[in-house]
C-alpha positions in Angstrom: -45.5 26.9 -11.8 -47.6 23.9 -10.7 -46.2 20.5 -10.7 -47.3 18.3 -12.8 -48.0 14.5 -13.1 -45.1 12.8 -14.3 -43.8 9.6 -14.6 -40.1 9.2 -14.4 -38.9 6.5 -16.7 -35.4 5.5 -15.9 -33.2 3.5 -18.6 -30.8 1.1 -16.6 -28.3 0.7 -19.4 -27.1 -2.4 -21.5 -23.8 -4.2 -20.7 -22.0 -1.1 -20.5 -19.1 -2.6 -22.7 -17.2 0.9 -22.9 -16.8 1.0 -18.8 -15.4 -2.7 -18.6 -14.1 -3.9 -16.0 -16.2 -1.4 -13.7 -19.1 -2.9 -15.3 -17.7 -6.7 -15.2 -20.0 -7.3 -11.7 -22.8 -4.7 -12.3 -24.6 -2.4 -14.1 -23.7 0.9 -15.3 -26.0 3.2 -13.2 -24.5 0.8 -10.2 -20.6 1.8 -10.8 -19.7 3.7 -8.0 -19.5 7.6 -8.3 -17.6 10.6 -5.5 -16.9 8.2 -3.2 -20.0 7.0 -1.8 -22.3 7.2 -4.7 -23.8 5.2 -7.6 -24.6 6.6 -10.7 -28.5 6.2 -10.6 -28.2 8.3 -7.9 -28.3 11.3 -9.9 -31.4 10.8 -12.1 -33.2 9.6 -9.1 -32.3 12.4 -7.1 -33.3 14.8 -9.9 -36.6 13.0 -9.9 -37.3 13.4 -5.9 -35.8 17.3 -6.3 -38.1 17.9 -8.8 -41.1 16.7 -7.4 -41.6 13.7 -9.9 -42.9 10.9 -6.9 -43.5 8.0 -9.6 -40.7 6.8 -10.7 -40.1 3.7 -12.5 -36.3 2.4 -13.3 -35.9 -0.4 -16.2 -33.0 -2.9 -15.7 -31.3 -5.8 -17.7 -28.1 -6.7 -17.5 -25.9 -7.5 -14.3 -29.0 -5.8 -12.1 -28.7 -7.7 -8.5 -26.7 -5.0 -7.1 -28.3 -1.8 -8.7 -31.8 -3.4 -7.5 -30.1 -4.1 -3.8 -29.1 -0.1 -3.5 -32.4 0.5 -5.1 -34.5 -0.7 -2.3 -32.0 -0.1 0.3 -32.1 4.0 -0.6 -35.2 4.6 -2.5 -38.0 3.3 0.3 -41.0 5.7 0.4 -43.6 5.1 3.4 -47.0 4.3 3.4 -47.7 8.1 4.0 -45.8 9.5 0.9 -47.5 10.0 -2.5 -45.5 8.4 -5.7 -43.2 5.2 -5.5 -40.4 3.8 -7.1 -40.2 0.7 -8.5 -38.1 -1.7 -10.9 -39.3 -2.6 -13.8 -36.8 -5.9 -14.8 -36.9 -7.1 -18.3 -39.3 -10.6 -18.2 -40.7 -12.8 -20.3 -44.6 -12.2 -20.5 -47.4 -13.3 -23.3 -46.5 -10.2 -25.2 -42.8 -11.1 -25.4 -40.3 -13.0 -24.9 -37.3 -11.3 -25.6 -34.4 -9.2 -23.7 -34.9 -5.2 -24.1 -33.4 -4.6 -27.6 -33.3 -1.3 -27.0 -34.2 2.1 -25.5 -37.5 2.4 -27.0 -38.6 -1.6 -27.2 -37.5 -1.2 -22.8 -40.3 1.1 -22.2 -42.2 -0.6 -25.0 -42.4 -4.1 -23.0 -43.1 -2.0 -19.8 -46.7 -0.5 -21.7 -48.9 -1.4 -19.2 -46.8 -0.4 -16.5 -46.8 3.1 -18.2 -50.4 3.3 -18.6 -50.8 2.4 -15.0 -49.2 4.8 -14.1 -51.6 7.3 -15.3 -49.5 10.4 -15.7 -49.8 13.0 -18.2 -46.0 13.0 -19.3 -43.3 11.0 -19.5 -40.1 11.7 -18.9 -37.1 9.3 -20.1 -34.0 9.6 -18.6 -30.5 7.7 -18.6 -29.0 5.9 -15.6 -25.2 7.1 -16.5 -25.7 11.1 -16.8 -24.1 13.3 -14.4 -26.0 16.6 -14.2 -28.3 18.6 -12.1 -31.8 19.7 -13.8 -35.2 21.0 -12.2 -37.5 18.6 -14.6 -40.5 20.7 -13.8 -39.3 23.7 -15.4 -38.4 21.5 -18.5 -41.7 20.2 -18.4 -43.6 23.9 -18.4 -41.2 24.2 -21.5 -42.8 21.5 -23.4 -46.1 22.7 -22.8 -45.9 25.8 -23.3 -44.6 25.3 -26.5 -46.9 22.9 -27.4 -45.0 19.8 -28.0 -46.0 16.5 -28.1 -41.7 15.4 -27.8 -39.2 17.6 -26.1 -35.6 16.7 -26.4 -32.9 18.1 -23.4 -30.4 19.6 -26.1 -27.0 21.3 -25.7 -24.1 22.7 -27.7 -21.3 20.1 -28.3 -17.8 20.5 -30.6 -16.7 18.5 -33.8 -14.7 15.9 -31.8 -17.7 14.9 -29.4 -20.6 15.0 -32.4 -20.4 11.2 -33.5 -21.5 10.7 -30.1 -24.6 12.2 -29.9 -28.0 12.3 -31.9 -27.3 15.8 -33.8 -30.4 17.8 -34.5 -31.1 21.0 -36.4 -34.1 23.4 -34.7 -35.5 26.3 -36.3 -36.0 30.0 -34.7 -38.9 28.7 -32.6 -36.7 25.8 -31.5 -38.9 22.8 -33.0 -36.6 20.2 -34.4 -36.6 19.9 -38.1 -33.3 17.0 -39.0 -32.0 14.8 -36.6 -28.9 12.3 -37.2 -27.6 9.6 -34.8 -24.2 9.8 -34.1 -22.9 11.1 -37.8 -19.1 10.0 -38.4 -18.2 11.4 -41.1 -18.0 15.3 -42.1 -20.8 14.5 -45.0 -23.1 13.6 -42.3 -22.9 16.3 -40.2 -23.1 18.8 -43.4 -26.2 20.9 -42.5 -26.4 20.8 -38.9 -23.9 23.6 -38.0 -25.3 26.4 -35.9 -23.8 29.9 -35.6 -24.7 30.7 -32.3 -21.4 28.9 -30.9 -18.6 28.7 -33.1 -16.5 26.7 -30.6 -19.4 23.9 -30.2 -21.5 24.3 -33.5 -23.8 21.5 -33.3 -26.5 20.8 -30.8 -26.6 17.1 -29.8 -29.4 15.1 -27.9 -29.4 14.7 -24.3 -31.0 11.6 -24.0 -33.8 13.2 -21.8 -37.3 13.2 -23.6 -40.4 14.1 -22.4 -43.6 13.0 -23.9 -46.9 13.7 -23.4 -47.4 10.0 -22.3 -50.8 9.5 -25.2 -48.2 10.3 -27.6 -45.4 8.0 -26.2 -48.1 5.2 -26.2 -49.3 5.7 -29.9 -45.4 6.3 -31.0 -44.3 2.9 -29.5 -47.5 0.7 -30.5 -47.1 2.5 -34.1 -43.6 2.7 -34.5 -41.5 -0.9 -34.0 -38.4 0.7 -34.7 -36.1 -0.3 -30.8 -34.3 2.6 -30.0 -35.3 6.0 -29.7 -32.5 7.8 -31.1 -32.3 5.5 -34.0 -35.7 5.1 -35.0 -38.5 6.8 -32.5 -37.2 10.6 -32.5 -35.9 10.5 -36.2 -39.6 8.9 -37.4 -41.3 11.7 -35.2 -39.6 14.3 -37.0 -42.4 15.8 -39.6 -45.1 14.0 -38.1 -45.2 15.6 -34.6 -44.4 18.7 -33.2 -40.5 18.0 -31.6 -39.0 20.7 -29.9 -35.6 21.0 -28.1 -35.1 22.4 -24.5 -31.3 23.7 -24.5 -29.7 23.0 -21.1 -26.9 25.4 -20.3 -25.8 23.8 -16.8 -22.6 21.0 -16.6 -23.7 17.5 -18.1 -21.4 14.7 -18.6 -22.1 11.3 -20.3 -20.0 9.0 -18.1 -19.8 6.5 -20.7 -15.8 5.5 -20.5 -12.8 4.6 -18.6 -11.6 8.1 -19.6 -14.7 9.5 -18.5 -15.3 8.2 -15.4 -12.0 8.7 -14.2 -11.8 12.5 -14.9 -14.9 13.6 -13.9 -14.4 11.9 -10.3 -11.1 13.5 -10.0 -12.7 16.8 -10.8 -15.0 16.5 -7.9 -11.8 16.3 -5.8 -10.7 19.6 -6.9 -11.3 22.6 -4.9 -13.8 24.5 -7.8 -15.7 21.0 -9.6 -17.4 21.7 -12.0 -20.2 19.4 -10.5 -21.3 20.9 -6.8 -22.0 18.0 -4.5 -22.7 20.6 -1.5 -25.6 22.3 -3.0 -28.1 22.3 0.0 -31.2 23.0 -1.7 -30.7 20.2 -4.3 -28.9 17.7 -2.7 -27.5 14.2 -3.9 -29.2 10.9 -2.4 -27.7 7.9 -1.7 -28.2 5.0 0.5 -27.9 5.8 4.6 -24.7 3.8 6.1 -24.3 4.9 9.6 -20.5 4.8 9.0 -17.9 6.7 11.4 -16.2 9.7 10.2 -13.0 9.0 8.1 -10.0 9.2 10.5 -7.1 10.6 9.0 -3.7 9.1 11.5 -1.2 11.9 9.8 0.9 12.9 6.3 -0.7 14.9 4.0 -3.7 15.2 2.0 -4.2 17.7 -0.7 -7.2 18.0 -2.8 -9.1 15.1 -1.6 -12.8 13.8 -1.9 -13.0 11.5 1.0 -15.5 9.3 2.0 -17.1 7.8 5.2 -15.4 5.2 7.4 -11.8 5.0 5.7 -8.9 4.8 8.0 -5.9 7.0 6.4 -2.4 6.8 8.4 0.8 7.9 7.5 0.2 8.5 3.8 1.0 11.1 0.8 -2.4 11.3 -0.9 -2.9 14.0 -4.0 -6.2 14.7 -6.5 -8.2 11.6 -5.4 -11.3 10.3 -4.9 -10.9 8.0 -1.8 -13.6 5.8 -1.1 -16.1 4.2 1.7 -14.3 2.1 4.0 -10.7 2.9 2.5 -8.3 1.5 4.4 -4.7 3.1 3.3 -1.8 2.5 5.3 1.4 4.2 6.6 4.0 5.1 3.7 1.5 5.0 0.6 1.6 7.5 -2.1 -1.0 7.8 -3.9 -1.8 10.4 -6.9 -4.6 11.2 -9.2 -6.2 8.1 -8.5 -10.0 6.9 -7.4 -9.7 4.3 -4.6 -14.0 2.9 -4.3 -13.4 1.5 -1.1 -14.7 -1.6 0.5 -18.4 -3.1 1.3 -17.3 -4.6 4.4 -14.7 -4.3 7.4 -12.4 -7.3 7.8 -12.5 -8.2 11.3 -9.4 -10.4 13.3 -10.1 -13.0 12.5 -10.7 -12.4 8.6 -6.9 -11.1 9.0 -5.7 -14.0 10.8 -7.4 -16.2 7.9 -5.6 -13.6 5.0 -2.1 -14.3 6.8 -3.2 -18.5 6.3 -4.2 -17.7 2.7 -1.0 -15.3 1.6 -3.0 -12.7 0.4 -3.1 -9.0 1.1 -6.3 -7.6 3.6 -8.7 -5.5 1.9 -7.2 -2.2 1.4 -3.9 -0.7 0.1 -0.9 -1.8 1.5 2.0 0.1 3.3 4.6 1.6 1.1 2.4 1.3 -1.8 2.3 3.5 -4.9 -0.7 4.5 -7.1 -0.6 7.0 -9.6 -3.3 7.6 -12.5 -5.0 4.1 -11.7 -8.7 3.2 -10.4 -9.1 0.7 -7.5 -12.3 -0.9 -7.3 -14.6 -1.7 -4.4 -13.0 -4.8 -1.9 -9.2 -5.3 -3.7 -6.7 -6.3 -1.6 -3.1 -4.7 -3.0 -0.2 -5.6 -0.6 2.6 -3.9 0.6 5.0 -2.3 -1.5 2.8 -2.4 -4.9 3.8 0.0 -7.5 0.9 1.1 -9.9 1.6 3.6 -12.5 -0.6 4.8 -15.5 1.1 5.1 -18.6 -0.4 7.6 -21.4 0.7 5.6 -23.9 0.1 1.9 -22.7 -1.8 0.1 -24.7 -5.4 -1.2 -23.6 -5.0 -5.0 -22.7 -6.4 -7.2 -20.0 -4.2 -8.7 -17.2 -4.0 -11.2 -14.7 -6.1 -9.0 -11.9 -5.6 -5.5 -13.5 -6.5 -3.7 -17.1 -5.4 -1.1 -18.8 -7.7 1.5 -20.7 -6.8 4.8 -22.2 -3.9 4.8 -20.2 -5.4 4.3 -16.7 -4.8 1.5 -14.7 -8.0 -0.7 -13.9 -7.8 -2.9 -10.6 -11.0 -5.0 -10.8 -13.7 -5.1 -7.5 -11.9 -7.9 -5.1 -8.7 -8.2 -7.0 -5.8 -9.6 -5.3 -2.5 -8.2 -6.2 0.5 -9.4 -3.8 3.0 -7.3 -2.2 5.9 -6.0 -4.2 4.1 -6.3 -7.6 5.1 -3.3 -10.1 2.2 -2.6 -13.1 
């Protein structure tokens, strides 16, 4: 199987709303994954492990820090084929609005895309958490003649209204396609028997067009979004076909979300396998020390570069870059992101003039069912426990959602405070 000449379109995301407060400071594919990653991280390495060497990413809202790790990871050298670039929403003399959508991003980007000169697109979400050789999904959409292949896979009745839900015949070209249904009425039709646990096949996200198409679809079609209006107008009018993916794929689209699929990847079988050597994950070089672990007991735990552990009880976490823990902490099903920075003395002398805590979690603390984010400072003695039935509600320097405990990037929360 040849490679083929591809462009790699990737969607940055809008505000994110659903991953609030992780998404207060930056952009969804920016939110910090496993401990040292971001979620862009996994489409672009996708990309790169596929061969696919032009790459172009498409950002909006709360972008400064997703472009920063973008052009600190993704550098390619004079010598390399392909590059990577960022494609930021602007104001130009063809328009002068935000992206309103999925389709209207990549639409305001048209003459980037016929720059580019490749044969096929491919679009892909920044917040996906999956591993998929692109080229062999490409050979699929041309050898079955498509001019739109959708990434499709088997979902139950709970998660349909989520998805785009489609209906393929026996040679797998799509004949109906609904956007998230919510109602039994609307999903009357789509059922499949192949699966009775997961009867419906729902839309990836992940298209691939043959890139003439793409171009006369978006200068044709005005609808914004491609699940809305792009795929379901295509339907009838061109030859749509479905790729079923049969690997682990997760939308990381809420608290909920987030939260379990990072403690997953702290268990000893995840169902996502960061150690796969021939198809690794990429992320931006720190030249950070090994973690050094001072004594108690860890069990089950994803830990990062450059944390200092001492005497602490830590369970079924996700324990971040720079983690500073100290002695006496308990900490249980929780995902600490770490910090950007070490403090240095003199940043401690100057916490001890300001009353607040140093960057880190404080000795004798307790965390249980809670996310830290990057740079809080909790003090000594802090109590944090998630409650299953708490009610979702924003706090002075922490939130609550689905019954996790949110403590936002740089939050200060001062010794012997119970949540």
């Amino acid at each position: 199987m040849r490679k083929q000449n591809v462009l790699g379109v990737i969607l940055g995301g809008g505000a994110g709303t659903r991953l609030f407060p992780l998404t207060r400071d930056r952009a969804k594919p920016a939110v910090p994954l496993a401990g040292k990653y971001r979620l862009i991280d996994i489409p672009m390495s996708n990309c790169l492990n596929s061969g696919i060497n032009k790459i172009a990413i498409l950002t909006q809202f709360n972008s400064v820090s997703l472009h920063r790790h973008i052009y600190r990871t993704y550098n390619r050298d004079m010598f390399t084929r392909g590059w990577v670039q960022v494609l930021a929403a602007e104001q130009t003399p063809y328009s002068d609005q935000w992206y309103q959508g999925t389709a209207d991003a990549v639409r305001q980007q048209i003459v980037e895309i016929k720059s580019a000169d490749s044969d096929y697109a491919i679009v892909l979400a920044g917040d996906h958490l999956y591993r998929m050789d692109y080229q062999e999904y490409i050979q699929h959409h041309i050898d079955s003649g498509a001019d739109i292949t959708i990434g499709v896979l088997p979902v139950d009745r709970e998660s349909a209204s989520a998805f785009g839900i489609l209906k393929m015949d026996e040679s797998g070209r799509i004949t109906e396609f609904t956007e998230k249904p919510k109602t039994d009425e609307a999903l009357a039709g789509f059922e499949s028997g192949d699966n009775p646990a997961k009867p419906y096949m729902a839309s990836m996200g992940i298209y691939v067009f043959n890139t003439s198409k793409l171009l006369h679809l978006l200068e044709k079609d005005d609808g914004t979004d491609f699940g809305h209006h792009i795929i379901p107008n295509a339907i009838g009018n061109y030859n749509v076909v479905g790729y079923p993916f049969e690997g682990y794929w997760e939308d990381i689209g809420t608290i909920r979300r987030f939260y379990e699929v990072n403690l997953d990847m702290a268990s000893p079988l995840p169902k996502f396998n960061l150690y796969d050597p021939k198809r690794p994950i990429y992320t931006r070089p720190r030249f950070l020390p090994g973690s050094k672990v001072e004594g108690g007991t860890l069990h089950n735990v994803l830990l990062a570069d450059g944390g200092r552990i001492q005497e602490a009880t830590i369970r079924h976490t996700v324990v971040g870059l720079r983690s500073i823990v100290a002695s006496g902490c308990q900490i249980q099903r929780a995902v600490l992101m770490g910090a950007d920075f070490y403090e240095t003395e003199a940043d401690r002398a100057e916490n001890r003039n300001l009353g607040q805590p140093d960057i880190g979690i404080g000795a004798g603390s307790v965390i249980e069912s809670a996310i830290v984010d990057k740079n809080a400072r909790l003090g000594s003695q802090v109590i944090i426990r998630g409650i299953p039935d708490r009610p979702d509600g924003d706090h002075d320097n922490w939130y609550a959602r689905d019954g996790i405990v949110i403590v936002p990037k740089g939050a200060i929360i001062p010794d012997g405070t119970v949540i």
